[in-house]
C-alpha positions as CSV (number, residue, x, y, z in Angstrom):
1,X,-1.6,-0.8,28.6
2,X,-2.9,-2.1,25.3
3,X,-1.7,-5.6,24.1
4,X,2.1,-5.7,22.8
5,X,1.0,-6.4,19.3
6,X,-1.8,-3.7,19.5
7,X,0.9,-1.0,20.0
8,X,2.1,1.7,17.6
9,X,5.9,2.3,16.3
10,X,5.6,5.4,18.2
11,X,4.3,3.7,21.8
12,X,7.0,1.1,21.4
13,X,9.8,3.7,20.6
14,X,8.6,5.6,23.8
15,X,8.7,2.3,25.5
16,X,11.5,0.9,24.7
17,X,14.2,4.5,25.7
18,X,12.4,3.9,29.3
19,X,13.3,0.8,29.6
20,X,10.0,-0.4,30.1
21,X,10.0,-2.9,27.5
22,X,12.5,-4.8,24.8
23,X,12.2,-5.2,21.6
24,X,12.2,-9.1,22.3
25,X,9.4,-8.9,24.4
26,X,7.5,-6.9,21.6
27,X,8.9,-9.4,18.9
28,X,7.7,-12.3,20.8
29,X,4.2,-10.8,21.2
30,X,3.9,-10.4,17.4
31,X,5.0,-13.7,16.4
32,X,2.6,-14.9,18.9
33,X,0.0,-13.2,17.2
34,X,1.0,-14.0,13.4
35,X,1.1,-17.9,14.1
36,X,-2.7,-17.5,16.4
37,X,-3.9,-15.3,13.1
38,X,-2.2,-17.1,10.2
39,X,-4.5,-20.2,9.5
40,X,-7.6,-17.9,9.3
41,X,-5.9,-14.8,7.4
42,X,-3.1,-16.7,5.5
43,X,-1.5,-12.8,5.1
44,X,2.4,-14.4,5.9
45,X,4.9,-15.6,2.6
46,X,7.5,-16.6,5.0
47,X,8.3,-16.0,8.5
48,X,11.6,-15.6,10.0
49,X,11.1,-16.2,13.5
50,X,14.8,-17.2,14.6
51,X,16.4,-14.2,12.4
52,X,13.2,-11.9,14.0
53,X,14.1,-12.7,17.8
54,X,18.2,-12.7,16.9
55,X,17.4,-8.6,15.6
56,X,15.3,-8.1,18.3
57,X,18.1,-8.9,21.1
58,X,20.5,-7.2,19.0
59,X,18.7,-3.9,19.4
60,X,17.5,-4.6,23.2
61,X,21.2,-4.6,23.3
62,X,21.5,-0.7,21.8
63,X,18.2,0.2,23.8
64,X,20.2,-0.7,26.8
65,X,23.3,1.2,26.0
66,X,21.6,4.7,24.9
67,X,22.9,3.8,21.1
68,X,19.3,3.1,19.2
69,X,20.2,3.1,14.9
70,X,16.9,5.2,14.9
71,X,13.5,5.7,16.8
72,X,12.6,2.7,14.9
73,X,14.9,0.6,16.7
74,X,13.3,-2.7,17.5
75,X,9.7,-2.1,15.8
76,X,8.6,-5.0,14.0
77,X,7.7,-4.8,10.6
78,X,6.9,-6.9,7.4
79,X,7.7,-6.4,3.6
80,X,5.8,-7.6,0.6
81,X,7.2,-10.5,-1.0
82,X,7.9,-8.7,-3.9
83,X,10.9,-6.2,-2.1
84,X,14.1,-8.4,-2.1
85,X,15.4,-9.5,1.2
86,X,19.0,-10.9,1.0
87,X,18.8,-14.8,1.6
88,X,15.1,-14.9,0.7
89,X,13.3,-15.9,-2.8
90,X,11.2,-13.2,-4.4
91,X,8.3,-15.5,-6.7
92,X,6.2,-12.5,-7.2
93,X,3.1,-13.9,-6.0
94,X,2.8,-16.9,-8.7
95,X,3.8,-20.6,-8.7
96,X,5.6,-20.4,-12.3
97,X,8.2,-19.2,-10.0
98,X,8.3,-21.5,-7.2
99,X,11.6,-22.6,-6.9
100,X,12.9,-18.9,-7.2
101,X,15.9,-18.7,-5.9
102,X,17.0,-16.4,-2.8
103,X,18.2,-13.2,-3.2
104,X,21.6,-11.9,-3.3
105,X,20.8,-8.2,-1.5
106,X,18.1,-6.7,0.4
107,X,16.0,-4.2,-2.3
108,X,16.5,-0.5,-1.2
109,X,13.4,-0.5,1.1
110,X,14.8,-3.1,3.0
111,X,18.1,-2.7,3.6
112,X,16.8,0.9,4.7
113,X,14.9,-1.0,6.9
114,X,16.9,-2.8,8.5
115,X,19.3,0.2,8.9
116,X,17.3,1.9,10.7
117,X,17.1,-1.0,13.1
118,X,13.6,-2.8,12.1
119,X,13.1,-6.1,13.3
120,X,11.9,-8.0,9.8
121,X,9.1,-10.4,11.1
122,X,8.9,-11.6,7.5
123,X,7.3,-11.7,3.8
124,X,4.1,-10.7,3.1
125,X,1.5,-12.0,0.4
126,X,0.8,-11.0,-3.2
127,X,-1.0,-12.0,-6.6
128,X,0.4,-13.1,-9.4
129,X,3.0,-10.5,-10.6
130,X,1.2,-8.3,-8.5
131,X,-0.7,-7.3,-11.4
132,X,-4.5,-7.3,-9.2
133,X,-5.9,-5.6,-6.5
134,X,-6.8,-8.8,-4.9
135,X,-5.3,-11.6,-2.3
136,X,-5.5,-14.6,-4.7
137,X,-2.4,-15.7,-5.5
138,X,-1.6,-19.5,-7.8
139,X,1.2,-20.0,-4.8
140,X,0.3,-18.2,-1.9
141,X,-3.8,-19.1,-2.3
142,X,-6.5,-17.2,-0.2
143,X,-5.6,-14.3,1.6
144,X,-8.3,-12.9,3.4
145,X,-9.6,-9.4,5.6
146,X,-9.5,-9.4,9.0
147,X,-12.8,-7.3,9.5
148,X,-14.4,-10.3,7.4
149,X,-12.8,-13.2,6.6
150,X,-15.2,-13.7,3.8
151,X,-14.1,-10.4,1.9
152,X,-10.8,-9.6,-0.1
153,X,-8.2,-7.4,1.6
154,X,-7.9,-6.1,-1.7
155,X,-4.2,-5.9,-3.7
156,X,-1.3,-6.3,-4.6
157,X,0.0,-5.4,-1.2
158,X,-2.7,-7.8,0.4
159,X,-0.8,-9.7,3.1
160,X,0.4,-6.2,4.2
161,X,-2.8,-4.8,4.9
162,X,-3.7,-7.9,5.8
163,X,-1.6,-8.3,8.5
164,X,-1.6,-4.4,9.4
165,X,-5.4,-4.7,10.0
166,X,-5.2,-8.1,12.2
167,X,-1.9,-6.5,14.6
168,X,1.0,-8.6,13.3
169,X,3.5,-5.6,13.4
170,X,2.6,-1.7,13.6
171,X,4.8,-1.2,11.1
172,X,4.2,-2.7,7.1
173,X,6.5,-2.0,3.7
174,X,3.9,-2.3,0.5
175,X,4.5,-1.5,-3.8
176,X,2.2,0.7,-5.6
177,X,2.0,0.9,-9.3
178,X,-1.8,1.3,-9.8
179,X,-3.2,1.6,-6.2
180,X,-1.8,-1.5,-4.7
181,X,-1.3,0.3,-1.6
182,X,-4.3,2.7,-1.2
183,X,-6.7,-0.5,-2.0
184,X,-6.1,-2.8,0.6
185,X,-5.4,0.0,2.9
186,X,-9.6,1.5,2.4
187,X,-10.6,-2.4,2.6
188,X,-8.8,-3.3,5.6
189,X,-9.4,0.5,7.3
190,X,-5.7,1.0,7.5
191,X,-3.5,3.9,6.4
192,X,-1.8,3.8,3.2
193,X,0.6,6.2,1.6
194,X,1.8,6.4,-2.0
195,X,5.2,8.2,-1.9
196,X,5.8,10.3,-4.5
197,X,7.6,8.8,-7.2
198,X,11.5,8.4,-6.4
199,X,11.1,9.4,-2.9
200,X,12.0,5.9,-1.7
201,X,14.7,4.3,-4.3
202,X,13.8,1.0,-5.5
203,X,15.1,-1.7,-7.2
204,X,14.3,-2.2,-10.1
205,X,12.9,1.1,-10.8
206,X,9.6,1.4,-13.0
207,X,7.3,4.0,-14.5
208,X,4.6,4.7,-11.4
209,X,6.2,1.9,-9.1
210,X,7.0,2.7,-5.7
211,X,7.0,1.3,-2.1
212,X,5.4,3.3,0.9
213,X,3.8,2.1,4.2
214,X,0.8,0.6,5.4
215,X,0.3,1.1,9.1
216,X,-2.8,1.7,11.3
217,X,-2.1,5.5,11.5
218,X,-0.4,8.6,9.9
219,X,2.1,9.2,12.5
220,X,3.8,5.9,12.5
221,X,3.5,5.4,8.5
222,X,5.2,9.0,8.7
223,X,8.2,7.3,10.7
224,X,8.9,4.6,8.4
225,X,8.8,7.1,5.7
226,X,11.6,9.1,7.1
227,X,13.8,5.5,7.5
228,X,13.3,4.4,4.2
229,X,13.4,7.8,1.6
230,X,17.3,7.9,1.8
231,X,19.6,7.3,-1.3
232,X,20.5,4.1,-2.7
233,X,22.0,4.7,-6.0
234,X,20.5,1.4,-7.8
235,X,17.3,3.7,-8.6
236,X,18.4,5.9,-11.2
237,X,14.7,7.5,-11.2
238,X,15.2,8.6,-8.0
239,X,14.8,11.8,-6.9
240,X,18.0,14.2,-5.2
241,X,17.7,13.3,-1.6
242,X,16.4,15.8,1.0
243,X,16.4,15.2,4.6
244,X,12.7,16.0,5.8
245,X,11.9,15.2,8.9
246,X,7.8,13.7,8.1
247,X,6.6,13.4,12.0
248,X,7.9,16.9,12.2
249,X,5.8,17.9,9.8
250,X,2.9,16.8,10.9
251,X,1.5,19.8,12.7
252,X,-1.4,22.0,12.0
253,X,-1.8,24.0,8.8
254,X,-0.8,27.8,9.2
255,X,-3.5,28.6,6.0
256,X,-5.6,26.2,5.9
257,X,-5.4,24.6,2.5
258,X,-7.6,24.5,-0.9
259,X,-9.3,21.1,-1.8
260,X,-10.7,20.0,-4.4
261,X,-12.9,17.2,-4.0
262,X,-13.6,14.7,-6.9
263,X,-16.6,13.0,-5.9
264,X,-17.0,10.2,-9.0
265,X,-14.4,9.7,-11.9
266,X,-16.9,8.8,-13.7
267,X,-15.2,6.4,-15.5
268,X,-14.7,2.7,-14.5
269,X,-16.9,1.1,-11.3
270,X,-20.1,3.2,-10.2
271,X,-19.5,4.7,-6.7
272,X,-21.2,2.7,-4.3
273,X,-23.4,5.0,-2.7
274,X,-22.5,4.4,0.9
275,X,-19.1,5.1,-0.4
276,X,-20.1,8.8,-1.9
277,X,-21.3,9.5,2.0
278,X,-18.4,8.7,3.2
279,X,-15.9,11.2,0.5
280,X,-18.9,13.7,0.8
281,X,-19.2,13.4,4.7
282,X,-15.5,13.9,4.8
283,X,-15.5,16.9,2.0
284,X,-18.2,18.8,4.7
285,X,-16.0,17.8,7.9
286,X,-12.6,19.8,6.1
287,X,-14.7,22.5,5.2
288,X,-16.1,23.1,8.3
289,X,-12.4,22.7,10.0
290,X,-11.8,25.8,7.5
291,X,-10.7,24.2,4.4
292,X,-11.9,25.8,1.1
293,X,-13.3,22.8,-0.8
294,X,-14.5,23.2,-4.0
295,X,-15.9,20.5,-6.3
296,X,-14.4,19.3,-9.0
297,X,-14.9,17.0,-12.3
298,X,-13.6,14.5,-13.0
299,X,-10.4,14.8,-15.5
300,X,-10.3,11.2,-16.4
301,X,-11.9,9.7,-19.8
302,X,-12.4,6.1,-20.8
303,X,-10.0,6.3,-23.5
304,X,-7.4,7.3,-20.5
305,X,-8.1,4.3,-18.3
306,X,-8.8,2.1,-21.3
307,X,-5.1,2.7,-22.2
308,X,-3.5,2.1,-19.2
309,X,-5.1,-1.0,-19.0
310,X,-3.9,-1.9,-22.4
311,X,-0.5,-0.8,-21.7
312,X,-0.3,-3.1,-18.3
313,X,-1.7,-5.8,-20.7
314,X,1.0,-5.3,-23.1
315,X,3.5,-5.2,-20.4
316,X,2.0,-8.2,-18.2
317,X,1.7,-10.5,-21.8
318,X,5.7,-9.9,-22.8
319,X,6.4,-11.4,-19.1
320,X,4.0,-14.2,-19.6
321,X,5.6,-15.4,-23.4
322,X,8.9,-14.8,-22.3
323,X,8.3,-18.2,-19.9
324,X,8.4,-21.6,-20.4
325,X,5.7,-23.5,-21.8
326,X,5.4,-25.8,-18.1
327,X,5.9,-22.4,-16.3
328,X,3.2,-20.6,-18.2
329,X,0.6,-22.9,-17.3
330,X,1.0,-22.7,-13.4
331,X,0.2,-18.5,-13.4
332,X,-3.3,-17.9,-12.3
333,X,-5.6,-18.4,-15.2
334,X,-7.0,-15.3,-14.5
335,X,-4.1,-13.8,-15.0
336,X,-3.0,-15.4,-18.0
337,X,-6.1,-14.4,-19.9
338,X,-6.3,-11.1,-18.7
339,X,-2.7,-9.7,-19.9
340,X,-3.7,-12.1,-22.9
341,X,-6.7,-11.7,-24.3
342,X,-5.9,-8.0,-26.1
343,X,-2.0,-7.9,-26.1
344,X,-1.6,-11.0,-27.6
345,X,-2.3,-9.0,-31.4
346,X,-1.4,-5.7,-29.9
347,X,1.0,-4.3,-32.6
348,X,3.7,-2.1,-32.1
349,X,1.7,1.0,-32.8
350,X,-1.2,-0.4,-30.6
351,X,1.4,-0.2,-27.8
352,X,2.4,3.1,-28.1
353,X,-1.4,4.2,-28.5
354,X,-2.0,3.0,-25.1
355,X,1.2,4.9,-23.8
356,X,0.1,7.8,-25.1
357,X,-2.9,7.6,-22.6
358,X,-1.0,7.1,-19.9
359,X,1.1,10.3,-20.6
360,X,-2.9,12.0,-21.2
361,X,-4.0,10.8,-17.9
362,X,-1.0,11.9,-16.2
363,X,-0.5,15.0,-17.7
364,X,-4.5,16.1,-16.7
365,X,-3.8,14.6,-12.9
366,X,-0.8,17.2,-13.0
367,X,-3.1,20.0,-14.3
368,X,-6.1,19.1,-12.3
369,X,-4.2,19.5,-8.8
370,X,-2.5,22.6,-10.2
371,X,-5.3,25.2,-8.6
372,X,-5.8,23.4,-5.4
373,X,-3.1,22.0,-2.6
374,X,-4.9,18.6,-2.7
375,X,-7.3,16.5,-4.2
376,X,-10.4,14.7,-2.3
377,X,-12.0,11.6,-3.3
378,X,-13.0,8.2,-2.3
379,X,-9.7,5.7,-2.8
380,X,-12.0,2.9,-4.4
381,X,-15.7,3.1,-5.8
382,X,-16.8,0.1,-3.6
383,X,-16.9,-2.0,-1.0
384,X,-14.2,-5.1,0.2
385,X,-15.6,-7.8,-2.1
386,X,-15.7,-11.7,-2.3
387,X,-12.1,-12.9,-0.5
388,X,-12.4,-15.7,-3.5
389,X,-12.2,-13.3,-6.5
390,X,-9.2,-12.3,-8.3
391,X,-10.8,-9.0,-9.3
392,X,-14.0,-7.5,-8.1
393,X,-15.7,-7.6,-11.5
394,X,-14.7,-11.9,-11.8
395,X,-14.0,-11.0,-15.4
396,X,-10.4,-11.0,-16.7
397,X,-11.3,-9.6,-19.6
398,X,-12.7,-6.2,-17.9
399,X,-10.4,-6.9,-14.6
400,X,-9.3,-3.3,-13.4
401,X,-12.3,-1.0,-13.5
402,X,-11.6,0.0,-9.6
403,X,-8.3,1.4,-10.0
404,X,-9.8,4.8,-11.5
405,X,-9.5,6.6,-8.6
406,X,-6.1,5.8,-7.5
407,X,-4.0,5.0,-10.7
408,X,-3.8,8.4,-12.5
409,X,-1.7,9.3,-9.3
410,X,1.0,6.4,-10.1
411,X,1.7,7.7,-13.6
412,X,1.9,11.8,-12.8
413,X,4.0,10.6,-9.6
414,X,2.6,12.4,-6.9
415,X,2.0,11.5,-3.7
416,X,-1.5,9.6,-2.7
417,X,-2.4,8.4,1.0
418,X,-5.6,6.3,1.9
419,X,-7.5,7.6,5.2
420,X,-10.1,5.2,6.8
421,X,-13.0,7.6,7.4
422,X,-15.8,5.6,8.2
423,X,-17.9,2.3,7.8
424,X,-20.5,0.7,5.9
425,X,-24.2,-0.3,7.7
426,X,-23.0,-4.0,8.1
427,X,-19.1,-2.8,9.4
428,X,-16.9,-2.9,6.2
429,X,-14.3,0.1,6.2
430,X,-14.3,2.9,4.5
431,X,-11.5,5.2,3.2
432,X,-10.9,8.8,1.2
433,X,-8.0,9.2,-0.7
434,X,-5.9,12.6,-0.2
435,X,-3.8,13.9,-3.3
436,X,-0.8,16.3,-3.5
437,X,1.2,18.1,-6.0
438,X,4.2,16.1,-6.3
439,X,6.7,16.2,-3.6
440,X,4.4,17.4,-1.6
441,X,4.7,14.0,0.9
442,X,4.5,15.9,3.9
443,X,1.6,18.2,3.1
444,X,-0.7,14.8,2.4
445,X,0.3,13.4,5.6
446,X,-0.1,16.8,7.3
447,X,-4.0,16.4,5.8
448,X,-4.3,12.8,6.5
449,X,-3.4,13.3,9.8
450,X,-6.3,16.4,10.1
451,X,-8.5,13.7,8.8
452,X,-7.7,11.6,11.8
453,X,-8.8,14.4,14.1
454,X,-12.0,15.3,12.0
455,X,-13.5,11.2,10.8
456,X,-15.9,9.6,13.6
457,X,-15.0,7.3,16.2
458,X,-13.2,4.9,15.3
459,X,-14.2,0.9,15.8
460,X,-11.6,-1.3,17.8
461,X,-9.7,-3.2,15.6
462,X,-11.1,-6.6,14.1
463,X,-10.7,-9.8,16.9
464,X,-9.5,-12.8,14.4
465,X,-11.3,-16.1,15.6
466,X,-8.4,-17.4,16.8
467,X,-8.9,-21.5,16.8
């Protein structure tokens, strides 16, 4: 048997009805493993060790008597920091708020969660506001990839993959509002899936935010799904609930499905080249495997992606001048000058303009995936970068030229997963992005989860130098 903490949701499920091991045991193994991994990954916000073990013999106690909340009884798992959990401060990744206070109520993820019996390990790392795909953070510092400790895990959901990657849990909860799951997921060779939006209610609802999983394959990320896409009624954008059963659906395709494969948005960052082999490697695999791939051009323009990094300007800035002059100045710099060196003149009709763009790039994702059942592509144009670097360009002023394969998907809502595929020549992952129509959640795991079966071997997963 593999180590405790190298085990899936579903392997410990399976375990734990025959009675061949407890959710303490498995709690105790990934604790273990978090404090041997932390001072080298520095993926962990807070850790709730005590609360983790008393969950853990609460649900060995269910185990025992046949009553299991859920197959997900007893998994560990972590949330990112920014997805309230009652008793617990939310600081949203910066120091202006570091003497947050804790939180009345767990945020809809969580308290889903923990319904379904999850054992909640702890908080996971984030930039500042979450606005980057990075794991710098002005409180939580460095966070750093286990396949390199040099390189970035990528962002805003960076502990998560983080910790996915280097086995702290099988089982991670991450936000998404411009690819901060599908990032960290291709840089740490994890799975990442972008819900569609309203799927899973969240609290406080926003335009393109949601919260999916990160876990090292489709089939357990497609367990957590089911847990935590039930009502909550604080999320007014959310969508009617429908009980779907996602590791049902997970078998083989009766028609095998059309793709259309965007090789280069061309827009934003030039695809690295071992990057194209991978998507175009992974295009010929489907095809062979009977797909109908077609390529397709890209429907994003600059003036598209120029405006929706305007618009998250605009939005990050009236966050940063609503604070106090001694709060202000503890935000990452690099933060501060991004959201302020446009927005700070923006007028209101400058606003709107970039708005407009947003609805444009939405509206052409919609109409680009109408004559296809997915969309192909790479998830980022490049490789995991610098681990120091609070965006891979290390210009604030041009900070989000990566997120041009995976935003456009936030903003038209449907649902967007992350598939490792491959690696570089010197061992960085690789992963393709796989697009639906919306709602379509289980029809991109059923293709992710083809992709498993068709990608090459897969290494073993990174060994931390453990001190």
């Amino acid at each position: 048997m593999s180590a405790l903490h190298e085990l899936t949701a579903g392997a410990l499920s399976q375990a734990y009805a025959r009675g061949e091991l407890s959710p303490v045991e498995a709690t105790r193994a990934a604790l273990e493993r978090i404090a041997a991994c932390e001072p080298q990954l520095n993926a962990m916000y807070r850790i709730g060790r005590e609360a983790a073990l008393a969950q853990a013999l609460e649900s060995e106690r269910r185990w025992r008597a046949g009553r299991p909340l859920s197959p997900l009884d007893g998994v560990p798992l972590t949330l990112k920091e920014n997805i309230a959990t009652r008793g617990d401060p939310s600081p949203i990744g910066t120091r202006a708020n570091e003497d947050a206070p804790p939180q009345p109520a767990d945020a809809p993820p969580a308290a889903r969660a923990r319904e379904a019996g999850c054992v909640i390990l702890g908080k996971t790392t984030m930039p500042d506001y979450g606005m980057l795909s990075s794991g710098v953070s002005s409180l939580h510092g460095v966070t750093r990839n286990p396949w390199r400790l040099e390189r970035n895990p990528s962002g805003s959901s960076s502990g998560a993959a983080a910790a996915a990657a280097a086995g702290y849990a099988p089982l991670h909860l991450g936000t998404d509002i411009g690819g901060s799951i599908r990032l960290p997921a291709t840089h740490c060779g994890l799975f990442g899936l972008k819900p569609s939006f309203g799927r899973v209610p969240i609290h406080p609802p926003y335009m393109g935010r949601v919260a999916g999983p990160i876990t090292r394959n489709v089939a357990d990320a497609a367990l957590l799904l089911e847990a935590i896409a039930r009502p909550d009624a604080r999320d007014y954008l959310s969508q009617p609930f429908a009980a779907v059963s996602f590791s049902r659906e997970l078998q083989p395709f009766a028609t095998p499905p059309r793709i259309g494969f965007i090789a280069d948005m061309g827009v934003g960052l030039p695809v690295a080249a071992e990057v194209r082999k991978a998507a175009q490697a992974a295009a010929a695999a489907f095809a062979a495997a009977g797909c109908a791939v077609e390529p397709l051009p890209s429907f994003l323009t600059e003036a598209m992606l120029d405006g929706t990094c305007r618009f998250f300007e605009a939005r990050s800035f009236r966050d940063l001048s609503r604070l106090p002059e001694e709060r202000r100045k503890k935000v990452l710099p690099f933060i501060v000058e991004w959201c302020s060196h446009r927005a700070a003149g923006f007028s209101g009709a400058d606003v709107m303009q970039a708005y407009e763009q947003v609805l444009a790039m939405a509206e052409a994702a919609a109409a680009a995936t109408a004559r296809y059942d997915f969309l192909l592509s790479p998830t980022s144009p490049i490789l995991a970068y610098d681990a120091r670097l609070a965006a891979p360009t290390d210009d604030p002023r041009n900070a989000l030229p990566h997120i041009a394969f995976t935003v456009p998907y936030n903003m038209s809502g449907q649902p967007a997963a992350s598939v490792n595929w491959s690696r570089s020549g010197d061992g960085l992952p690789i992963g393709i992005q796989i697009v639906g129509r919306r709602f379509d959640d289980a029809g991109v795991l059923r293709l992710a989860r083809l992709a498993e079966a068709l990608r090459p071997a897969q290494p073993d997963w990174p060994r931390v130098p453990v001190p």
